[in-house]
Wavefront OBJ file of the C-alpha trace (Angstrom):
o trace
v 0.000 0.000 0.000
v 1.144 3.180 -0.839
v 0.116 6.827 0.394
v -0.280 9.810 -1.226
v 3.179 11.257 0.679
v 4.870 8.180 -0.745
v 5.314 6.205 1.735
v 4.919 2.472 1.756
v 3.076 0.171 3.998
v 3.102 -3.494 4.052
v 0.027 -6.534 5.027
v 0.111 -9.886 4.914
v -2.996 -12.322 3.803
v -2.495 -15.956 3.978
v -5.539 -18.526 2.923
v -2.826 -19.777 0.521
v -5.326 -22.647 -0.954
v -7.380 -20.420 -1.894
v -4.708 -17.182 -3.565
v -6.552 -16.129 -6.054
v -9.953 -15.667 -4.164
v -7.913 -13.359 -1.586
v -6.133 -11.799 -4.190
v -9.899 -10.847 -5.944
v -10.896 -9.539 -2.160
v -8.141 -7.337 -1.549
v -9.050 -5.654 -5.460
v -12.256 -5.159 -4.870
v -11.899 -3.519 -0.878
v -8.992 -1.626 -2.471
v -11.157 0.260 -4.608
v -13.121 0.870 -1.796
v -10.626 3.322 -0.236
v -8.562 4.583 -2.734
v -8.559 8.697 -1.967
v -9.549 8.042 1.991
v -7.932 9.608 4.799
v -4.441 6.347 5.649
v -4.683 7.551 9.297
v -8.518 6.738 9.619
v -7.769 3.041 10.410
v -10.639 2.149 12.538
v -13.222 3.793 10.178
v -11.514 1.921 7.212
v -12.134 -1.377 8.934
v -15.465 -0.755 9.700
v -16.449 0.384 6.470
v -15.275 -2.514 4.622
v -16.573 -4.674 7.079
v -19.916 -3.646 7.579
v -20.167 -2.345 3.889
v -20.620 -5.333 1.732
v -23.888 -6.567 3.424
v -21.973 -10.009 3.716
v -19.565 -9.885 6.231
v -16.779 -12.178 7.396
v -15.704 -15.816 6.426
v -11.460 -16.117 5.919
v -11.234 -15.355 2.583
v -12.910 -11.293 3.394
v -11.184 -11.722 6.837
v -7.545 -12.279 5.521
v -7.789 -9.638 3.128
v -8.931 -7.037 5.880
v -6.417 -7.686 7.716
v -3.390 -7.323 5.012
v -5.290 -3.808 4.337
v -5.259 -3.137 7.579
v -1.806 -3.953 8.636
v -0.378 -2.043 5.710
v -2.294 0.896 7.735
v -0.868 0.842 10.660
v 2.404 0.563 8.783
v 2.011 3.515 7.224
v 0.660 5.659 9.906
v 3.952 4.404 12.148
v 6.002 5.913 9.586
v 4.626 9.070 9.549
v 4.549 10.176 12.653
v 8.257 8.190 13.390
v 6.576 5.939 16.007
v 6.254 2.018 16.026
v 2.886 0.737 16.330
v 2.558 -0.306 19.636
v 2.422 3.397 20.769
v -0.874 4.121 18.909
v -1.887 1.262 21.140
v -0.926 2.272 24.718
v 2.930 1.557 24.705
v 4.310 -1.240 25.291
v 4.352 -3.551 28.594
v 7.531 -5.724 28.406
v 10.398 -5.987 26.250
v 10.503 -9.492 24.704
v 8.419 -12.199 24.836
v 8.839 -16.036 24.700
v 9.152 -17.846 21.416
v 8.061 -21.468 20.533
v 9.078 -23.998 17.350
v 7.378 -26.792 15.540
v 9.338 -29.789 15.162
v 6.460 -31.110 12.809
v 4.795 -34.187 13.863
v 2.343 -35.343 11.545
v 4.016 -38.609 10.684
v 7.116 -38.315 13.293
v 9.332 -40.627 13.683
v 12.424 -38.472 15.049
v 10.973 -36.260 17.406
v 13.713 -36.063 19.871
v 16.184 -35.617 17.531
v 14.113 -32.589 16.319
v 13.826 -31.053 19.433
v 17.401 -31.266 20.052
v 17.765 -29.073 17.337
v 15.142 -26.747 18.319
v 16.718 -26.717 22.308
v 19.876 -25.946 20.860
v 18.901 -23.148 18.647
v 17.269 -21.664 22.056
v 13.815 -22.485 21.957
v 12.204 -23.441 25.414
v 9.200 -25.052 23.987
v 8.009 -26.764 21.041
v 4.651 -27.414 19.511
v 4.274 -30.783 17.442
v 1.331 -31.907 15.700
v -0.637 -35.010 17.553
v -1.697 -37.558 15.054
v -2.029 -38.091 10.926
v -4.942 -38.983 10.045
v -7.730 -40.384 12.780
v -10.875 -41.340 12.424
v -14.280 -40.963 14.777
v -13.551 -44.504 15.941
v -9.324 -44.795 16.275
v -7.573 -48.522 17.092
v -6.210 -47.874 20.636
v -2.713 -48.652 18.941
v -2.776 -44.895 17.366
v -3.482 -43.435 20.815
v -0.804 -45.142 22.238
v 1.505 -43.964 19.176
v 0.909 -40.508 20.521
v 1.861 -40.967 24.380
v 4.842 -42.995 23.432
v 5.648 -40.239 21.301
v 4.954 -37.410 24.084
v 6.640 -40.260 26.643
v 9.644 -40.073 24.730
v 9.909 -36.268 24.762
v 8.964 -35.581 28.021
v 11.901 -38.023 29.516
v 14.058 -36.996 27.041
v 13.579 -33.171 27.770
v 12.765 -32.883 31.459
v 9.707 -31.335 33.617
v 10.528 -27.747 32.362
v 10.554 -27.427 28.762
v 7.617 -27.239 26.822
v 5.916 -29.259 24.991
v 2.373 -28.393 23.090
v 0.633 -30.868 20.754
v -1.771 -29.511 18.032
v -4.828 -32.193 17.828
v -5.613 -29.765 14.152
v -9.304 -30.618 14.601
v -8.217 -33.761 13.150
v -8.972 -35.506 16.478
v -13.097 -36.406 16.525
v -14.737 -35.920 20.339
v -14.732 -39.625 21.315
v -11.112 -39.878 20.342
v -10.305 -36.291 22.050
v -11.702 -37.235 25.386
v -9.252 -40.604 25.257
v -5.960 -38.581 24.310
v -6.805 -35.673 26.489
v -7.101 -38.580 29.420
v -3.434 -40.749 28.077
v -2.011 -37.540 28.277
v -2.820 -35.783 31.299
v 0.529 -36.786 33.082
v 2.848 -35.057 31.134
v 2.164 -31.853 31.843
v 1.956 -30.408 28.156
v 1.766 -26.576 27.829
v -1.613 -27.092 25.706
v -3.503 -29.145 23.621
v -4.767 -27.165 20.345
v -7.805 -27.140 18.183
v -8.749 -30.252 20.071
v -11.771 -30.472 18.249
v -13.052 -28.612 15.202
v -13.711 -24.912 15.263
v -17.118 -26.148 14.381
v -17.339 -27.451 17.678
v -16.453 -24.907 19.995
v -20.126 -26.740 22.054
v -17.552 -29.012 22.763
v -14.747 -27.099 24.429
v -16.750 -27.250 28.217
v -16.968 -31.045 28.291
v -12.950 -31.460 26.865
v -12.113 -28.193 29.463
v -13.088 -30.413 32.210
v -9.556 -32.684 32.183
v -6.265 -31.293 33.627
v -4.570 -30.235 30.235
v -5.045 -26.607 29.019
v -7.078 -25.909 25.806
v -5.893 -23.497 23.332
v -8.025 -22.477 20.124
v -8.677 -19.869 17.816
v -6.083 -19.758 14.687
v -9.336 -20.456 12.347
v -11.290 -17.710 14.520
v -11.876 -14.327 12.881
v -12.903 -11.511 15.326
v -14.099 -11.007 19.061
v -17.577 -12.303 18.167
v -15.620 -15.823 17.688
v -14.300 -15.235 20.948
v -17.319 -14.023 22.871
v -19.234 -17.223 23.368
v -15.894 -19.311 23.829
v -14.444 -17.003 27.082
v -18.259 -17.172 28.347
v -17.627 -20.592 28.202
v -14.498 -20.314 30.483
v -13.305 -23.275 28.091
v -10.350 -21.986 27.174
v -7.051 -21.332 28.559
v -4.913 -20.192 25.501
v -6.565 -17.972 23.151
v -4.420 -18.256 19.667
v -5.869 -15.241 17.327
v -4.190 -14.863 14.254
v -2.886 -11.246 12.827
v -3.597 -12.601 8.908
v -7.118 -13.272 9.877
v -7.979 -10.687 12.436
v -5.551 -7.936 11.632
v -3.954 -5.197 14.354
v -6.526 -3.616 16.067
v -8.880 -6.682 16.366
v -6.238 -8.647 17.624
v -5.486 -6.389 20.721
v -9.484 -6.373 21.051
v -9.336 -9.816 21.711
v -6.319 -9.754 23.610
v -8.287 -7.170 25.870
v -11.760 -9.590 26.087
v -9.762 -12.463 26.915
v -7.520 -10.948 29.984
v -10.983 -9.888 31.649
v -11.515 -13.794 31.533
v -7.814 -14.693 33.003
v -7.052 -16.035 29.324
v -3.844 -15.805 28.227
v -2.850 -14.979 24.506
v -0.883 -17.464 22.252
v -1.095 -15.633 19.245
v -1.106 -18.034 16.187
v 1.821 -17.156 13.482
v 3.396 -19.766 10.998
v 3.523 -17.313 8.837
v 5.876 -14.314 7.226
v 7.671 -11.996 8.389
v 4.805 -9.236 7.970
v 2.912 -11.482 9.916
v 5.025 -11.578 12.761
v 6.319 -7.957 13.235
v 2.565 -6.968 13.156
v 1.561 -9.895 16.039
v 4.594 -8.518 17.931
v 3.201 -4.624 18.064
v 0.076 -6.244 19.948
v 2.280 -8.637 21.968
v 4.245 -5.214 22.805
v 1.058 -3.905 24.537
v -0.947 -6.770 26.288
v 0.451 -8.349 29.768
v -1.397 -11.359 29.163
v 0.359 -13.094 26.092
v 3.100 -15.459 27.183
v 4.329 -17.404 24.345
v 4.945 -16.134 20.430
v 5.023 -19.182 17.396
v 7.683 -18.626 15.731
v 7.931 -19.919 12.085
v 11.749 -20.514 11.578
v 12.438 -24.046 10.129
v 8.549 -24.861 10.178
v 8.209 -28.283 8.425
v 5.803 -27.516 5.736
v 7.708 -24.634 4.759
v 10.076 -26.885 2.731
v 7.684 -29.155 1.585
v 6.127 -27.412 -1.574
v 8.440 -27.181 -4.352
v 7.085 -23.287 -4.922
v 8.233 -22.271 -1.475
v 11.312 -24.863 -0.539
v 13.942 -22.887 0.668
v 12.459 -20.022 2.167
v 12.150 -18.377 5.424
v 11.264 -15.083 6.889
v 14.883 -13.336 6.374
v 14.356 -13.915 2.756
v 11.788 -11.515 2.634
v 13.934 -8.875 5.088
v 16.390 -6.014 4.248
v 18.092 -4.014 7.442
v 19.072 -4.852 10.760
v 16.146 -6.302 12.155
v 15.579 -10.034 11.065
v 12.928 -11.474 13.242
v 15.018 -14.376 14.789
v 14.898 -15.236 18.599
v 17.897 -14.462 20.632
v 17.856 -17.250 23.033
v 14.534 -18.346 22.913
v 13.215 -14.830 23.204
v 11.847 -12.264 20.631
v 12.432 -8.961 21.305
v 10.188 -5.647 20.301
v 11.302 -3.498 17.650
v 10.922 0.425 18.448
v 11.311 0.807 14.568
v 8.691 2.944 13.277
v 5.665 1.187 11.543
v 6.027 -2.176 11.909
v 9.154 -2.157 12.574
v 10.690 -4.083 9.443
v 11.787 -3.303 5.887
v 10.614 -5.702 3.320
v 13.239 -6.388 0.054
v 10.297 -5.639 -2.349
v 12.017 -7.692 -5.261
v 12.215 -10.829 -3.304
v 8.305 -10.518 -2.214
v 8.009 -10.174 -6.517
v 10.300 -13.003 -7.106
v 8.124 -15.322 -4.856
v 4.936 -13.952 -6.268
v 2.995 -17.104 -7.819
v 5.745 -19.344 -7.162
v 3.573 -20.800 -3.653
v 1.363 -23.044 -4.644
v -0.217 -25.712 -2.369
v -3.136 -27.593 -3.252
v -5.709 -29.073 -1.052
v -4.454 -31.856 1.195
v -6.168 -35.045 0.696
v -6.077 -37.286 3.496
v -8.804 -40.401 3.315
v -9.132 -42.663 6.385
v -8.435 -46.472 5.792
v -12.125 -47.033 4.645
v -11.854 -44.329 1.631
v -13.608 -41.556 3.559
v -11.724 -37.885 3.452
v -10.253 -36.910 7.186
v -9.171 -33.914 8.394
v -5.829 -32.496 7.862
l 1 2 3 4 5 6 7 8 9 10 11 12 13 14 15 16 17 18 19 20 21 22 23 24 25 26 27 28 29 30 31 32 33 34 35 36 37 38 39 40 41 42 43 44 45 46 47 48 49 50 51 52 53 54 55 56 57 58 59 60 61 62 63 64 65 66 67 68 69 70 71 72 73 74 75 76 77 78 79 80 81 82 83 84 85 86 87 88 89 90 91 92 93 94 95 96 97 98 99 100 101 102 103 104 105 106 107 108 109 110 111 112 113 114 115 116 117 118 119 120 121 122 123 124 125 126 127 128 129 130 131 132 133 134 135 136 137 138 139 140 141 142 143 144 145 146 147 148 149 150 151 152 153 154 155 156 157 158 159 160 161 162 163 164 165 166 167 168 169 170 171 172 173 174 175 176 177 178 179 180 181 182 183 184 185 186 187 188 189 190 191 192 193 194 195 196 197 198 199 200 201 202 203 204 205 206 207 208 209 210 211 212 213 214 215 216 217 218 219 220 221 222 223 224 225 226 227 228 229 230 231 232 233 234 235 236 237 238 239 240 241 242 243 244 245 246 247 248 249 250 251 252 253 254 255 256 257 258 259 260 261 262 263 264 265 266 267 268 269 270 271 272 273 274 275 276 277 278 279 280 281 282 283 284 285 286 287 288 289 290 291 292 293 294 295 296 297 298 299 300 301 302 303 304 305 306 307 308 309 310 311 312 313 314 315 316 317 318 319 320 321 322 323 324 325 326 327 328 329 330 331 332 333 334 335 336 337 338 339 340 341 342 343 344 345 346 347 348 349 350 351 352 353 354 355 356 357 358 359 360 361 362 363 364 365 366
């Protein structure tokens, strides 16, 4: 995004399935605003939420936010001051930082989190299972709490370890993994059902293992009948989906509950820097994903090979120092983007839908 001053903001939308469909909602809001007033931020969102009669859904969600981002970037650099200070200023200086070690068909998952514990890292998050259906053998629980077993001895009572079920996990088999795993202490257990199910969430909330959700949540409204609940502990929003301001509204809504904030980022490097203006501001968030290394990554042929400093120019690269991120007091976001490596990329992601059938033919989760 660029004002009418020249200077140049920066967003990030993700929903990379589905590129083309963002890329066709970020056109049409754009010419929504073209000729408003960059420093009317809250106004902007409102408009182009409320505006189209049909509101929501992650496709209109992720391009609000990248809009909306590129704001706040904007409006930082013209008045010289990061983000966080249009936000209250900030409460701490760094904040905790977590890694995936992957998961989804481990078979090395010590030897990954060696890696990550020697990079710095005090925690790691791992997906749970592959593939499980409504009705698992017992043998693929047990698969997961050797799994956890192995970590846990391996890496003592103090680090961190947080399993993602990905709403691949169906209740009946949610219930038996949250019960195998209660004695090892995990940090969380994510998405342990489907976002669909957030009825759920009381009668799973109920077993001695905190419950984090909310990457595939959109705005406080998602959040509102969840922390009436009292379901949760973690609340994971996600920058790319709710954008800046909407992000430290639910960071606000949850700490009247005693929630903390997890917020949910395996994405770029715009991504991040705008998650870590929030973070900046709001006591309650205690640990920050962090995206270096993450396993799918280097998976797709279109992206293999890249990682956040690819898409960074100047001294501040985004990497935890050990284990920590620290603020930037940069103006904007706090981050300079190398423009002709965004273009160089552009087109060259592509990830088609993940097919995963259960042993009887029928699609599951992924």
């Amino acid at each position: 995004m660029e004002s009418s001053d020249g200077l140049v903001g920066w967003g990030e939308a993700i929903i990379p399935k589905r590129v083309q469909a963002v890329r066709g909602a970020i056109a049409d809001m754009a010419e929504n605003i073209v000729g408003q007033p960059i420093n009317a931020i809250e106004e902007i969102w409102q408009r182009l939420f409320r505006g189209a009669f049909f509101r929501r859904g992650p496709i209109m969600m992720t391009a609000l936010a990248a809009i909306e981002q590129a704001l706040w970037d904007v409006k930082g650099q013209r008045y010289g001051l990061p983000v966080y200070e249009f936000l209250g200023g900030r409460v701490r200086e760094s904040i905790r930082a977590y890694a995936w070690i992957g998961g989804d068909r481990p078979e090395d998952v010590v030897a990954q989190a060696d890696i990550r514990r020697a990079q710095g890292y005090q925690a790691i998050k791992m997906n749970a299972t592959g593939p499980m259906h409504y009705l698992a053998d017992y043998s693929e629980v047990e698969a997961v709490v050797e799994r956890v077993d192995a970590l846990r001895s391996h890496l003592g009572q103090d680090f961190g370890i947080a399993l993602d079920f990905h709403g691949r996990v169906h209740r009946a088999m949610a219930k038996t993994l949250l019960v195998e795993l209660q004695p090892y202490h995990l940090l969380w257990v994510e998405e342990p059902v489907l976002p669909e199910h957030k009825d759920l969430l009381p009668e799973l909330a109920n077993l001695a293992i905190p419950l984090a959700a909310g990457e595939r949540w959109m705005d406080r409204w998602d959040y509102k009948a969840v922390l009436e609940q009292r379901s949760l502990a973690i609340v994971q929003p996600d920058v790319s989906l709710t954008g800046i301001h909407e992000l430290e509204k639910i960071a606000r809504m949850a700490e009247a509950y005693d929630v903390t904030v997890a917020p949910h980022c395996p994405n770029g490097p715009i991504s991040l820097a705008a998650t870590l203006q929030v973070v900046a501001t709001i006591p309650n968030a205690v640990w920050q994903e962090h995206s270096q290394g993450i396993h799918y990554h280097h998976q797709d042929q279109g992206s293999a090979g890249t990682e956040m400093v690819t898409y960074l120019t100047g001294p501040i690269d985004l990497q935890p120092d050990r284990g920590r991120l620290t603020i930037s007091d940069a103006p904007g976001l706090g981050i300079a983007i190398h423009e002709d490596a965004v273009r160089r990329q552009d087109g060259a992601w592509t990830w088609p839908d993940s097919i995963w059938r259960n042993d009887d033919g029928t699609l599951a989760e992924w």
